[in-house]
TIKOLRO-539850 format. One line per field, with one value per residue (C-alpha): residue number from 1; x, y negated, z negated. Coordinates in pm, whole numbers, plus 50000, padded with zeros to 5 digits. Layout:
<pts>
i <- (NUM_...) $
c1 <- (X_...) $
c2 <- (Y_...) $
c3 <- (Z_...) $
</pts>
This chain:
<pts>
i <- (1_2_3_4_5_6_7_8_9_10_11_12_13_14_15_16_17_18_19_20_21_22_23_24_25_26_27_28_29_30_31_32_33_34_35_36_37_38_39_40_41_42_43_44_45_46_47_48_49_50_51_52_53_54_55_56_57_58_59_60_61_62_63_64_65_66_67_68_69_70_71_72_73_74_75_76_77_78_79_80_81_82_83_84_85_86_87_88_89_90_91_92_93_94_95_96_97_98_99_100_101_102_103_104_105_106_107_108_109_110_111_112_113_114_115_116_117_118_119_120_121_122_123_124_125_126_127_128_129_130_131_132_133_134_135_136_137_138_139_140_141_142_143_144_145_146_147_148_149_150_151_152_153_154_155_156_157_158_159_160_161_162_163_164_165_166_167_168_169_170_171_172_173_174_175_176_177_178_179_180_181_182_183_184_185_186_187_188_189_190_191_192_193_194_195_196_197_198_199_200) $
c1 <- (50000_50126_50255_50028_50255_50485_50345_50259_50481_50368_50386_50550_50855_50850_50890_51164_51364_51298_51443_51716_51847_51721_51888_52254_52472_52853_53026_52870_52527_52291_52262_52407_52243_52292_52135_51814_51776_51776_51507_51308_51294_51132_50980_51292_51242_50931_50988_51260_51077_50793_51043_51240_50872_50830_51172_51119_50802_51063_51302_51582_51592_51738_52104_52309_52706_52908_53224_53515_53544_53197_53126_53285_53225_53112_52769_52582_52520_52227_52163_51912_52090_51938_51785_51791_52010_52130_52104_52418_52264_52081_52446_52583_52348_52453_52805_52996_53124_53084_53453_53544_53235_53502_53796_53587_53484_53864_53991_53694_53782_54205_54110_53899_54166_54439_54263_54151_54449_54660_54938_54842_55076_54952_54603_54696_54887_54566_54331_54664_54658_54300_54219_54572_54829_54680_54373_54405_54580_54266_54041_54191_54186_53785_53735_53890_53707_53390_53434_53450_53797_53979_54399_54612_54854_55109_54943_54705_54412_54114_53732_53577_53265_53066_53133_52988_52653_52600_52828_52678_53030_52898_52751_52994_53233_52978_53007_53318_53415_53164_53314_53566_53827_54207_54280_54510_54293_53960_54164_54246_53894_53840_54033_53882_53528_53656_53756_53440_53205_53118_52979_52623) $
c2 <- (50000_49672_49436_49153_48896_48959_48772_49016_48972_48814_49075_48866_48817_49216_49270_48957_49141_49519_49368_49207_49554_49769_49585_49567_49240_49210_49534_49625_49723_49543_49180_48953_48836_48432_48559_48671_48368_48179_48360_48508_48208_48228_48531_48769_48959_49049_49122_49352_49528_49575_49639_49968_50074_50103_50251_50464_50639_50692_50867_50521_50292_49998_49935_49667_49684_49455_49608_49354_49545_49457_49097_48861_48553_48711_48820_49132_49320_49506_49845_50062_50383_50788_50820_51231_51459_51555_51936_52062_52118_51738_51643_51760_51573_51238_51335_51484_51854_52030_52062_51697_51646_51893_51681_51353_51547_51619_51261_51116_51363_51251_50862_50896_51141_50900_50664_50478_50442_50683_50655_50773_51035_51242_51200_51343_51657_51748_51742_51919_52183_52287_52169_52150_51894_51822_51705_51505_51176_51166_51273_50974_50750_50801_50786_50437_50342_50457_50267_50561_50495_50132_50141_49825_49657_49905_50213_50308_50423_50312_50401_50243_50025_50265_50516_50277_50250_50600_50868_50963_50974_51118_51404_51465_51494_51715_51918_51945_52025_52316_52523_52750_52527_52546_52241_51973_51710_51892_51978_51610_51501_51706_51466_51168_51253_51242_50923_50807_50986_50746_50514_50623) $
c3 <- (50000_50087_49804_49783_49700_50030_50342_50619_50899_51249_51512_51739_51521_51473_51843_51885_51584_51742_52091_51931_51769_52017_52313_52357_52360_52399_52274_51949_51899_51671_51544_51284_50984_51133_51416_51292_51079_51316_51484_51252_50994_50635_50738_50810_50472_50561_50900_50834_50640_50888_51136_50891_50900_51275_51327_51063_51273_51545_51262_51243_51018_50956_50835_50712_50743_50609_50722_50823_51170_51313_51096_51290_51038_50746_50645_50767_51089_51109_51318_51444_51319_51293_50972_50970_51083_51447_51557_51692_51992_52019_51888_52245_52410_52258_52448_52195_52149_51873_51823_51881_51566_51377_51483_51393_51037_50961_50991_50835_50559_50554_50546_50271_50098_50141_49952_50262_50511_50695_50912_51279_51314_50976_51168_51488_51312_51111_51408_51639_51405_51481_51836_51971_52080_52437_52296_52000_52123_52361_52077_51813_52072_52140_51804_51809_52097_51965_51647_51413_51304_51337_51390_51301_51453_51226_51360_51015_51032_50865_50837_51138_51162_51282_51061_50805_51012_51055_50848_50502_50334_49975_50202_50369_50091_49938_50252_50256_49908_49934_50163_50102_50360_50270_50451_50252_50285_50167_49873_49850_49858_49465_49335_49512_49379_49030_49025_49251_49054_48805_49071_49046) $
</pts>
């Protein structure tokens, strides 16, 4: 039941904030926080909230990222992101394989082991390891590209903006630290959790 004390939002600012997410500008996907002000006005609370509701219908929702690698000036960009789970099957349709979703998995996992930042070469001999040498320059680099992971000018990696907008890190940690995996990082990630897991 809607809360009486919100204003309903005008359906014509719903669809002007729905075709600013939905419809790409420049290289990243979404819309800044500035950006919707300006549109939306005194009615962008309620409006994205009206518009979480539509996308949730379509199983998205709505998610703000305030990484430093997709804010350009500080503040929030907000996505259209999946709000279940992918198939592995629907997974390959969205372009990726199911062993390049390992690779991405295992870095994910070594950044967030290493506290946050990891030199490039440590990346590429985790994901060698399991998907060869031939593959994983081409593999880091996509992940780069794709905005998964960012690299600095000094060649460590970090979590990328993306990743942010659509990884759930505390499951996947979870995931991870469930399996019976001898990897080095998984191992890593045990003591990671401890120290995280008085965040709430």
């Amino acid at each position: 039941m809607a809360d009486p004390a919100v204003a309903p939002a005008p359906p014509e600012k719903v669809r002007r904030a729905l075709h600013l997410l939905l419809f790409r500008r420049g290289r990243r996907p979404g819309v800044r926080d500035w950006e919707l002000r300006n549109r939306l006005g005194r009615d962008m609370d309620a409006v994205l909230t009206r518009v979480d509701q539509v996308l949730g219908d379509l199983d998205l929702t709505l998610k703000p990222v305030t990484d430093p690698g997709v804010v350009e000036e500080g503040g929030v960009r907000y996505l259209a992101v999946l709000k279940g789970t992918l198939e592995p099957a629907e997974a390959r349709l969205a372009g990726w394989r199911i062993d390049s979703l390992a690779g991405l998995a295992a870095c994910l996992a070594l950044v967030l082991a290493k506290q946050g930042r990891v030199p490039r070469e440590d990346l590429e001999d985790l994901v060698a390891e399991k998907l060869g040498r031939w593959r994983t320059e081409t593999l880091v680099d996509a992940f780069v590209r794709s905005g998964y992971l960012f690299e600095d000018e000094s060649g460590l990696i970090a979590l990328g903006w993306r990743t942010y907008a659509e990884v759930d890190l505390k499951e996947l940690i979870a995931r991870l630290l469930s399996t019976k995996a001898e990897d080095g990082a998984v191992a890593e990630l045990d003591e990671l959790t401890d120290k995280t897991s008085g965040d709430g």
